[in-house]
C-alpha positions in Angstrom: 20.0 31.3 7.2 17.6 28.4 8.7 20.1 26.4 11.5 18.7 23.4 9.5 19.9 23.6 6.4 23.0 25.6 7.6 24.0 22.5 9.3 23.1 19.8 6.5 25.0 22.1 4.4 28.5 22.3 6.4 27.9 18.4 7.6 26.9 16.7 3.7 27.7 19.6 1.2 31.8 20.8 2.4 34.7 19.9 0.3 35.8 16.4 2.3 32.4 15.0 2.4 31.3 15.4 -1.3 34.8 13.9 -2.1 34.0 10.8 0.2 31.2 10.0 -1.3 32.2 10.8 -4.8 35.2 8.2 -4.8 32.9 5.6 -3.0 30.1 5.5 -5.5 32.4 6.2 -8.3 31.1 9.8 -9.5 32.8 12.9 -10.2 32.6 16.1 -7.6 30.2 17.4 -9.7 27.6 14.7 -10.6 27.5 14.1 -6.2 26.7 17.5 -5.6 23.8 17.7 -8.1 22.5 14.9 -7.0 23.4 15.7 -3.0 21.0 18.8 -3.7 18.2 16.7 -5.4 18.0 14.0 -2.4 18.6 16.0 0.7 15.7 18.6 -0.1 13.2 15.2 -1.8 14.5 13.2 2.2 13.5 16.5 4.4 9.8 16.5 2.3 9.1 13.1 2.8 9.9 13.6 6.3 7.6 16.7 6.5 4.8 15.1 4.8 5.2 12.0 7.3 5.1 14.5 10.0 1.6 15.7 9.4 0.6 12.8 10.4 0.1 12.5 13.9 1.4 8.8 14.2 4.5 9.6 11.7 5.5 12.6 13.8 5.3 10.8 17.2 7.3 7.6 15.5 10.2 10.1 14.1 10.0 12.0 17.3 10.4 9.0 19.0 13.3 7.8 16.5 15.5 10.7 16.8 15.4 10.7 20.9 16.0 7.3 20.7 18.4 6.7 17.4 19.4 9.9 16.5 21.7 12.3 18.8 24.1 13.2 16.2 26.8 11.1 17.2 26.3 9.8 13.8 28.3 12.8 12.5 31.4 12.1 14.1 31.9 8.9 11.7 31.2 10.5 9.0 34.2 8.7 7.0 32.7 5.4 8.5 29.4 5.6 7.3 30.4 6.8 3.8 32.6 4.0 3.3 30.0 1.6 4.7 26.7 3.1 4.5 24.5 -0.3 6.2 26.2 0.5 9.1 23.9 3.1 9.9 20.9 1.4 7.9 20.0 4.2 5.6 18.0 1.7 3.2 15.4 1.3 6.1 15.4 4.5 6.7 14.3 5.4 3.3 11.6 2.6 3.4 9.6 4.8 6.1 10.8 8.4 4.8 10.2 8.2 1.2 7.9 4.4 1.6 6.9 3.4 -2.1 7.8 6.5 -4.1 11.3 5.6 -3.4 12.6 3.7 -6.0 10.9 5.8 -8.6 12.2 8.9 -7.3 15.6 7.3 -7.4 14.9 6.3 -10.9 14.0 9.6 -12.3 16.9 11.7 -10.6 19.4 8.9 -12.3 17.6 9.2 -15.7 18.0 12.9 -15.4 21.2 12.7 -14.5 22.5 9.8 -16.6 23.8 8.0 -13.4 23.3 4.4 -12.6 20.3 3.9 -9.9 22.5 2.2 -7.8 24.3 4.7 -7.4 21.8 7.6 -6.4 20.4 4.9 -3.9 24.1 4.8 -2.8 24.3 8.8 -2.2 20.2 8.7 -1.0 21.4 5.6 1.9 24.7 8.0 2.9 22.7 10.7 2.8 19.4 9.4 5.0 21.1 9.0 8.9 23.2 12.3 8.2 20.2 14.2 8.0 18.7 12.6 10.4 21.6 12.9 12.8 21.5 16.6 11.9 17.7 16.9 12.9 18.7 14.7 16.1 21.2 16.9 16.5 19.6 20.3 16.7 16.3 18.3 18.4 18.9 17.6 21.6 20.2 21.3 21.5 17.2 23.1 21.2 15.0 20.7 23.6 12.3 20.6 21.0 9.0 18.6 21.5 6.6 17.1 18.7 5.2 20.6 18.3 9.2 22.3 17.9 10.0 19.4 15.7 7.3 20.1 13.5 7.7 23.5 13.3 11.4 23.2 12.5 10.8 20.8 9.5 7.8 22.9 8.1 10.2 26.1 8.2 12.9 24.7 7.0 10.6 23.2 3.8 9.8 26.9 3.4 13.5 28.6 3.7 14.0 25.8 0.7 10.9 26.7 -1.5 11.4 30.7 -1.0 15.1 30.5 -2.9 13.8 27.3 -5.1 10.4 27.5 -5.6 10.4 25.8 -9.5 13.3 23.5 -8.2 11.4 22.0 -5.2 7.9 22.1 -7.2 9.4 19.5 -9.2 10.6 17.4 -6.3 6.9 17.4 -4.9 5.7 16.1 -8.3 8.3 13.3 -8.3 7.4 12.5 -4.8 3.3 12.4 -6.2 4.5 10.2 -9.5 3.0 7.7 -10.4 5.2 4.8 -10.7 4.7 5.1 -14.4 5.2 8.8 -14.7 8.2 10.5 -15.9 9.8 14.1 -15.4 13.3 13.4 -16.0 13.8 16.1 -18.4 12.5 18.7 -16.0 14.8 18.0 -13.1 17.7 18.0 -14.8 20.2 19.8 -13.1 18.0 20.8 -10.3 20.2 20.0 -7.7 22.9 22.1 -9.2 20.4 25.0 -8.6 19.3 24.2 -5.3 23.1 23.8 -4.6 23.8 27.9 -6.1 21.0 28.7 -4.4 21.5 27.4 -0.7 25.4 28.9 -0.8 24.6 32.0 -1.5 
């Protein structure tokens, strides 16, 4: 299995963590884990597509030496109780930029969950995957070019096991702020979920 996604599973996606963050937005096990396996898949594409731009690689290069070692992932129980402590909203702002809030919007409607509480799970969910990625970036010694390369297969390992699944995350990363595919992506995370465990 890619390292990556290995190591977002066994960090956001094991038993204590989806229980965290299930009693702090109010949710049950269930509901967080589909939506868990919407917004971590929809946070690494935005961060890919950022990347292929020269400027947005160099700036989240430059963020994870800097930011992002993984120390983040020893407070895990910190940050989920009080996710502005580790500014996941900004984060978002440069990941996803204006197709936030209506990708947020269409995996609640699809879900039947409050907004404010997927852009709850999305701001939890932002520095742990970053911290992941900052993570493996210190252990491996990557540069710009390793970095790269790391995101764009692990976009890949995703799409070979979810192709339909992750299609549809694309599209809701292209919508138009008046578009809707809510009744597409319903239950997609579930699937990506199956999918990545096994």
């Amino acid at each position: 299995m890619n390292n990556l996604i290995e190591q977002l599973g066994s960090v956001l996606m094991n038993q204590n963590s989806v229980e965290q963050i299930s009693r702090q937005v109010g949710l049950d096990n269930n509901q967080t884990q589909n939506v868990l396996g919407q917004a971590i898949p929809a946070i690494l594409s935005g961060l890919l597509r950022n990347s292929k731009q020269q400027s947005g690689l160099a700036d989240l290069f430059g963020a994870l030496v800097k930011d992002h070692d993984g120390g983040i992932l020893g407070q895990m129980g910190d940050l989920i109780q009080n996710p502005g402590l580790a500014k996941g909203d900004g984060m978002l702002g440069h990941i996803l930029g204006n197709k936030r809030a209506t990708l947020q919007n269409q995996i609640g409607q699809s879900n039947g969950i409050d907004m404010q509480k997927i852009a709850k799970i999305f701001a939890i969910a932002a520095p742990i995957i970053m911290g992941v990625i900052g993570k493996q970036r210190r252990q491996n010694d990557w540069n710009m070019s390793g970095l790269s390369d790391a995101l764009t297969k692990t976009n890949q390992n995703f799409r070979q096991k979810n192709e339909r699944e992750m299609g549809l995350i694309e599209r809701m990363l292209d919508a138009d702020n008046d578009g809707s595919i809510s009744d597409d992506i319903a239950g997609i995370g579930a699937n990506i979920l199956k999918n990545w465990l096994t």
